[in-house]
NUMI-435398 format. One record per residue (C-alpha): residue number from 0; x, y, z. Coordinates in nm, 4 decimals. Layout:
<k=NUM	xx=X	yy=Y	zz=Z>
...
***
This chain:
<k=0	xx=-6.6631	yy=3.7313	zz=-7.2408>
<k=1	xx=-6.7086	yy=4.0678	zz=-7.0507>
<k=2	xx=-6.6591	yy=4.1259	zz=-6.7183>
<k=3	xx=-6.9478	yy=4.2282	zz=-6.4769>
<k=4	xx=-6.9820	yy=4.5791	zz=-6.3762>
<k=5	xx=-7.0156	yy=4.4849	zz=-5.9573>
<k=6	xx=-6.6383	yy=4.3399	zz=-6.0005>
<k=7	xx=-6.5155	yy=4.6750	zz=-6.1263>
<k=8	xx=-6.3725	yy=4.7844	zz=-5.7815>
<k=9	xx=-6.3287	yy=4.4352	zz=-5.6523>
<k=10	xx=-6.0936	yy=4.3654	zz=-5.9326>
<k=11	xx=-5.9253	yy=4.7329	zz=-5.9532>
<k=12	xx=-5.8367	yy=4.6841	zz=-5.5508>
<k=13	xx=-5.7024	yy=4.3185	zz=-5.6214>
<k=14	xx=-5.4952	yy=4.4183	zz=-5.8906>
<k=15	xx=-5.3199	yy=4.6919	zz=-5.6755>
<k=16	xx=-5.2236	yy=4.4335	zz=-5.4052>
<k=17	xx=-5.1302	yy=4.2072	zz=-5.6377>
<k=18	xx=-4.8918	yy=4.4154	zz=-5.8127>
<k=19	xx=-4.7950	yy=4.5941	zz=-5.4442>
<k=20	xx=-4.7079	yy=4.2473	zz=-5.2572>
<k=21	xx=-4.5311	yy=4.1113	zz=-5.5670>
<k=22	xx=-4.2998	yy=4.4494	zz=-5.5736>
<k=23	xx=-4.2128	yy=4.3882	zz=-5.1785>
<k=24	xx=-4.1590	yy=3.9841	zz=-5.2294>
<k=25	xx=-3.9079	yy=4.0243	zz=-5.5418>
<k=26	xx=-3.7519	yy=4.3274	zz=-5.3644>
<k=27	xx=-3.6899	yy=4.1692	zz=-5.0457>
<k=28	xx=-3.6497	yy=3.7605	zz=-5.1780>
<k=29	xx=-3.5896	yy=3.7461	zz=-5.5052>
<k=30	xx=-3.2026	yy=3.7751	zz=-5.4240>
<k=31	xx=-3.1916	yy=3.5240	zz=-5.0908>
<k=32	xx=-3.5165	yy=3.3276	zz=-5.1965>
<k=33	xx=-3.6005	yy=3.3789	zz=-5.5737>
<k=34	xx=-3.8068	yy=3.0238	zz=-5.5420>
<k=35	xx=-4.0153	yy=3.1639	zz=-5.2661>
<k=36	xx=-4.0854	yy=3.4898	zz=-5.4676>
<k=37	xx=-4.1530	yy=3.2918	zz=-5.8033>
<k=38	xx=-4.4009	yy=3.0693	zz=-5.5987>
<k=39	xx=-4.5849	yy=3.3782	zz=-5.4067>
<k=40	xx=-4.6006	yy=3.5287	zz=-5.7520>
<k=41	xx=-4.7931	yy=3.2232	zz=-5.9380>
<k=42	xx=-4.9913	yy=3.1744	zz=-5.6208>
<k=43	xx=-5.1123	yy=3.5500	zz=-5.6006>
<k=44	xx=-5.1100	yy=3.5161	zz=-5.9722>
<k=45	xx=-5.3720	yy=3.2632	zz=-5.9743>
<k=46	xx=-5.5791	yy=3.4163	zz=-5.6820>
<k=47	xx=-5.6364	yy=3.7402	zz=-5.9431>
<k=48	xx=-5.7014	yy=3.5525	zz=-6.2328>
<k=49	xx=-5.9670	yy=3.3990	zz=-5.9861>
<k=50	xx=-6.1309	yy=3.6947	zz=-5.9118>
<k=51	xx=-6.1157	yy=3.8469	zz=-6.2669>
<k=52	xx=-6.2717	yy=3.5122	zz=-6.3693>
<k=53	xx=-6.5625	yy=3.4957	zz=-6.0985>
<k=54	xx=-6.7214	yy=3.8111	zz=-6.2656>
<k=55	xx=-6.7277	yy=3.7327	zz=-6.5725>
<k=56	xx=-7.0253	yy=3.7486	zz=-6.8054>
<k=57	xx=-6.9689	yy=3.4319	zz=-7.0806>
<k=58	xx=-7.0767	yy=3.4900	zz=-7.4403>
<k=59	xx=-7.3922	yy=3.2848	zz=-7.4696>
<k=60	xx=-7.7288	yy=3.1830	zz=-7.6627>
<k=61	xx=-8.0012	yy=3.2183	zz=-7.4271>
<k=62	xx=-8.3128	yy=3.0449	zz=-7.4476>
<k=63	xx=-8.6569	yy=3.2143	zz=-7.4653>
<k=64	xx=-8.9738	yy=3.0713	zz=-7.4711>
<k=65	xx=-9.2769	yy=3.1773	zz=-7.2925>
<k=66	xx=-9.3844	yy=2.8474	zz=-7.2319>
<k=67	xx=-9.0874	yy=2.7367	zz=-7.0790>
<k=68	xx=-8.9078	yy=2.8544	zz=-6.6883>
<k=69	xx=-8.5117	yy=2.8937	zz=-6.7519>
<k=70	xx=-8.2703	yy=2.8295	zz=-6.5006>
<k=71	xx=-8.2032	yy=3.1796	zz=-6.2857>
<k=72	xx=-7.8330	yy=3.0925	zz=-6.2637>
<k=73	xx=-7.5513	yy=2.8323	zz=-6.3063>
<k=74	xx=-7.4704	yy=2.5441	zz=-6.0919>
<k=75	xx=-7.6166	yy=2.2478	zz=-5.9901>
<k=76	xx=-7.9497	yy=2.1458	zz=-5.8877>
<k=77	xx=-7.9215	yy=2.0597	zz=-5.5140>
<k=78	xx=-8.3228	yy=1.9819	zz=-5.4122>
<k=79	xx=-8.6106	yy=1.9145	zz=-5.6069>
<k=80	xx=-8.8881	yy=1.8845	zz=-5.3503>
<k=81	xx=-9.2768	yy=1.9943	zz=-5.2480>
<k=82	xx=-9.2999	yy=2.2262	zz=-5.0127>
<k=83	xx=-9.5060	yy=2.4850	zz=-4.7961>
<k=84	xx=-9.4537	yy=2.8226	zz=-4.8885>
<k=85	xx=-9.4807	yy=3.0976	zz=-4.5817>
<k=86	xx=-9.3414	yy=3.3964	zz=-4.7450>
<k=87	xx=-9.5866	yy=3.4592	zz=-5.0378>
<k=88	xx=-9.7953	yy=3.2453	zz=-5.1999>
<k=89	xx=-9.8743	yy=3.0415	zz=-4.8730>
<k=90	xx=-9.9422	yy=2.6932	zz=-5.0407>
<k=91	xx=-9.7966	yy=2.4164	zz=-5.1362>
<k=92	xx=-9.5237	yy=2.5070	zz=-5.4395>
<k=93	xx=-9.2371	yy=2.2777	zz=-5.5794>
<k=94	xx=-8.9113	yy=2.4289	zz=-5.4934>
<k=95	xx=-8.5906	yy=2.3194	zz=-5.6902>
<k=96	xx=-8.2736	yy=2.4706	zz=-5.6280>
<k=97	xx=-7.9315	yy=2.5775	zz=-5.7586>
<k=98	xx=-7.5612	yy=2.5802	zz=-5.5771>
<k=99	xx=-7.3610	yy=2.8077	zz=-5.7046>
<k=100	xx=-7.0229	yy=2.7701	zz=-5.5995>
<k=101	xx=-6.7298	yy=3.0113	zz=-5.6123>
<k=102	xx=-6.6495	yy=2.8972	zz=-5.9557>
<k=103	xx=-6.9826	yy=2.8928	zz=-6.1270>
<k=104	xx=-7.0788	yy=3.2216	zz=-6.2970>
<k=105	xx=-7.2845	yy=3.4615	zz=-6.0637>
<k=106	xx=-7.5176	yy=3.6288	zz=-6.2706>
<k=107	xx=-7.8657	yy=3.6173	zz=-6.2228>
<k=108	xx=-8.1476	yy=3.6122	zz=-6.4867>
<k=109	xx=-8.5568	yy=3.6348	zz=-6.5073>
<k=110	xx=-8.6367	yy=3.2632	zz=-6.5325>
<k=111	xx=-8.9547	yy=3.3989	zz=-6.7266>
<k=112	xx=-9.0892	yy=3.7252	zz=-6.8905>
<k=113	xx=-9.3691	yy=3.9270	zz=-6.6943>
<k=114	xx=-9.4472	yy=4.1809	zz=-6.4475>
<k=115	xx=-9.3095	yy=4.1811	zz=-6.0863>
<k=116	xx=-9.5083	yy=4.2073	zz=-5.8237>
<k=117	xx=-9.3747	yy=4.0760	zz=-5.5411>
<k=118	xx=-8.9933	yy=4.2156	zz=-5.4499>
<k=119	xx=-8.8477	yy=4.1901	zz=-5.1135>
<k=120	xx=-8.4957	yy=4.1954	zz=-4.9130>
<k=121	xx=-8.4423	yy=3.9514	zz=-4.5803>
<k=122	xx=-8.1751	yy=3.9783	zz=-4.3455>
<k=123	xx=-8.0242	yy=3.6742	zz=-4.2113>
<k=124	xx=-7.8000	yy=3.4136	zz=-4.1225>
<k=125	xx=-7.4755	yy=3.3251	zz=-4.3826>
<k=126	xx=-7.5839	yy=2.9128	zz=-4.3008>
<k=127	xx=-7.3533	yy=2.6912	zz=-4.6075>
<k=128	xx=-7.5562	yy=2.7671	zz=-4.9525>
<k=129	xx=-7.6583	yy=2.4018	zz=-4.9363>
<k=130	xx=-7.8252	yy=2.3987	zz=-4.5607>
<k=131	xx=-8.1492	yy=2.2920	zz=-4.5414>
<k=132	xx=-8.2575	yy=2.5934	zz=-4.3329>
<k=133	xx=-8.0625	yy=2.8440	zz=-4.5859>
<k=134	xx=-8.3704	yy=2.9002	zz=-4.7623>
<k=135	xx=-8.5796	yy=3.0609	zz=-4.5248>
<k=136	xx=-8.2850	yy=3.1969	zz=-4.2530>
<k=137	xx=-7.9972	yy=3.3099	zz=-4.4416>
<k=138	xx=-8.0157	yy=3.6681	zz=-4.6281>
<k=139	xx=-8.2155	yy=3.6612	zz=-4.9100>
<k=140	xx=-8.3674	yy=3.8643	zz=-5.1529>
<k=141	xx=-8.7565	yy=3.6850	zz=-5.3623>
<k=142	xx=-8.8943	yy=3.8162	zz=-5.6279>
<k=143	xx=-9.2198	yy=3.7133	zz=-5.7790>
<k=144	xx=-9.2616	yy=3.7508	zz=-6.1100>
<k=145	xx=-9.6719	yy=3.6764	zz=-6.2825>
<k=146	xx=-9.7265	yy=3.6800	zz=-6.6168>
<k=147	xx=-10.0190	yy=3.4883	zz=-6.8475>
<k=148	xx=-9.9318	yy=3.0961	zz=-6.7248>
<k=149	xx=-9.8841	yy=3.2736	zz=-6.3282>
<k=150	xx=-9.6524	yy=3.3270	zz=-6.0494>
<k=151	xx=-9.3527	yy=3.1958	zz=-5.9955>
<k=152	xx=-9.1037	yy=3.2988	zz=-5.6912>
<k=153	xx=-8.7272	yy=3.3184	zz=-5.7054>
<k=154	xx=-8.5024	yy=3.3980	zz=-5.4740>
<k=155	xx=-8.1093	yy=3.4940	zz=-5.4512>
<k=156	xx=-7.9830	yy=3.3145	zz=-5.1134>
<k=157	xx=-7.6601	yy=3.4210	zz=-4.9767>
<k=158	xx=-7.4198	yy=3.1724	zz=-4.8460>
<k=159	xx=-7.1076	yy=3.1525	zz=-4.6173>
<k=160	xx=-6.8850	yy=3.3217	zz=-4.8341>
<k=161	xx=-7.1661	yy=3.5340	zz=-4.9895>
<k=162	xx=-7.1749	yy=3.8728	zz=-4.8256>
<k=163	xx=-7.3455	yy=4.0961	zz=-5.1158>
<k=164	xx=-7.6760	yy=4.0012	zz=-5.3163>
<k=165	xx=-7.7388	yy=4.2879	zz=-5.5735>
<k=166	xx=-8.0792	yy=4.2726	zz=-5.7199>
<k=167	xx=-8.1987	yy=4.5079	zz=-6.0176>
<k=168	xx=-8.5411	yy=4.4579	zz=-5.9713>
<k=169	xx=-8.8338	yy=4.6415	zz=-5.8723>
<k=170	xx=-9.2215	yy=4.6480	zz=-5.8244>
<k=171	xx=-9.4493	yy=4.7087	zz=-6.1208>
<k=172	xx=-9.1329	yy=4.6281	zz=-6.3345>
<k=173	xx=-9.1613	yy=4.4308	zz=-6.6464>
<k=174	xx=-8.9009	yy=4.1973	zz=-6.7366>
<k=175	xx=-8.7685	yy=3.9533	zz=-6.9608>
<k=176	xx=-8.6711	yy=3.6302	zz=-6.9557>
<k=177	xx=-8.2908	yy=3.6066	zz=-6.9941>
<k=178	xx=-8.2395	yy=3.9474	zz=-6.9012>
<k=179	xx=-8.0085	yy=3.9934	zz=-6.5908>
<k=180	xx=-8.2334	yy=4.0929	zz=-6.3067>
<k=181	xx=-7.9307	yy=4.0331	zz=-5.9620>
<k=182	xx=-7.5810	yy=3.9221	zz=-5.8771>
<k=183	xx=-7.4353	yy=3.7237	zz=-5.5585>
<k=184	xx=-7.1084	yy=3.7787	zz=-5.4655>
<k=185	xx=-6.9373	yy=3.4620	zz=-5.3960>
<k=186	xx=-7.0481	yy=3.1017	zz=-5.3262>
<k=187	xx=-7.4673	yy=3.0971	zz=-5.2874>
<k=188	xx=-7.8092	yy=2.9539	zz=-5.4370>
<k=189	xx=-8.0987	yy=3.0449	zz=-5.5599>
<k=190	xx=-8.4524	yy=2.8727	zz=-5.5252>
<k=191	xx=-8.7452	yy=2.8789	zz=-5.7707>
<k=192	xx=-9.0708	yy=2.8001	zz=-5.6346>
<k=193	xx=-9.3205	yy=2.6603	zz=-5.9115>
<k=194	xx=-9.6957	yy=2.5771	zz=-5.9345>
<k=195	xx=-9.7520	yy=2.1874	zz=-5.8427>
<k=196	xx=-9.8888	yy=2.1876	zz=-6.2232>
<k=197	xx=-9.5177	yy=2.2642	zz=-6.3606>
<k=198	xx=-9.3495	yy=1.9884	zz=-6.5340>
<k=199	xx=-8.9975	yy=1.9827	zz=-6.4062>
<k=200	xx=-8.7142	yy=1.9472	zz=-6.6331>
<k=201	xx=-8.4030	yy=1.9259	zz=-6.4724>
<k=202	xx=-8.2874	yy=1.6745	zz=-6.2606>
<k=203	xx=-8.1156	yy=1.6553	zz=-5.9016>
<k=204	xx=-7.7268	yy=1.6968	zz=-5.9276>
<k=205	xx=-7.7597	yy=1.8014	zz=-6.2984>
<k=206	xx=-7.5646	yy=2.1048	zz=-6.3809>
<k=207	xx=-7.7222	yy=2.3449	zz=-6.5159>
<k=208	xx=-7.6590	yy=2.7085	zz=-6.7014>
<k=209	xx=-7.8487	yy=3.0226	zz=-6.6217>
<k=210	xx=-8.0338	yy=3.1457	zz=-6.9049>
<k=211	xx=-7.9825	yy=2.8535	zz=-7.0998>
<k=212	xx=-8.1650	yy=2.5437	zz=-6.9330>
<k=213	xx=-8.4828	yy=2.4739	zz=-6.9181>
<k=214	xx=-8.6240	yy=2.4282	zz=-6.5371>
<k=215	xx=-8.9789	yy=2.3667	zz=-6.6550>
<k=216	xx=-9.2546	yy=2.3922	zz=-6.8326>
<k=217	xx=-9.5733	yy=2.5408	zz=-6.7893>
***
């Protein structure tokens, strides 16, 4: 397991409270209240170990296979549904999407290999990941992706707690499935939008692992 480059200075600046507000607590307690200092200590203890663990990057086999869409993240699948597309394709498309929550690894990765061609940032609300309305009010960053079997959409979705979405991405870029390609900062979702001729392969509720499961099949 590594740890992700975007919790660098997240985890540096945690660290130095941590070790500043345990100094004060066993200072000042430790000799009136040493169980009140012992239990700040595993609490704040816990909270960093927290943080250290939400950016990590797990040791894992990846799946590739260019007739297959992998999962963009981990999580569960929250909506597996038809709908009408108004950002980019403007058709019908079949959307299924992932929660992520605070606990669930937050790297993103190309659900297929191909060329982008489509990449653009949204402002927005911070609406719960899981809101209905999230997907086409809250800030959000799409990205199409085309390559020989077509087009598919994905897009990182910030949530309540989600205040950062760092994508990697850019027009006329080619990329690979599995690679990492964004990252979202705390509890979020991301959406895929397929063709209505994809074969879905994941189920609602069914937790899935990015870069690993198979969403579909062309």
């Amino acid at each position: 397991m590594t740890i992700h480059r975007e919790g660098y200075k997240t985890i540096a600046i945690t660290a130095l409270l941590f070790g500043l507000f345990n100094l004060a607590s066993f200072t000042f307690l430790s000799a009136s209240l040493p169980w009140l200092a012992m239990l700040l200590f595993v609490v704040t203890l816990f909270l960093f170990l927290f943080i250290i663990s939400f950016f990590r990057i797990p040791n894992r086999v990846l799946t590739i296979n260019d007739n297959q869409v992998i999962c963009p993240a981990d999580g569960k699948v929250v909506v597996i549904e038809e709908i009408t597309d108004e950002e980019y394709f403007k058709d019908r498309r079949i959307q299924v999407s992932i929660f992520m929550s605070p606990a669930n690894v937050h790297v993103n990765r190309n659900p297929m290999s191909g060329e982008v061609v489509y990449n653009q940032y949204h402002k927005g609300k911070y609406l719960v990941a899981w809101h209905p309305k999230s997907s086409t009010e809250n800030e959000r960053w799409s990205v199409v992706t085309r390559n020989d079997h077509g087009e598919i959409l994905y897009k990182q979705i910030a949530g309540a707690l989600a205040k950062r979405i760092c994508n990697y991405t850019a027009v006329g870029q080619q990329v690979k499935q599995g690679d990492e390609y964004g990252f979202i900062k705390f509890g979020s979702r991301v959406d895929v939008l397929l063709p209505l001729n994809a074969k879905v392969n994941v189920e609602l509720n069914q937790v899935v692992k990015g870069g690993v499961t198979v969403l579909a099949g062309w």
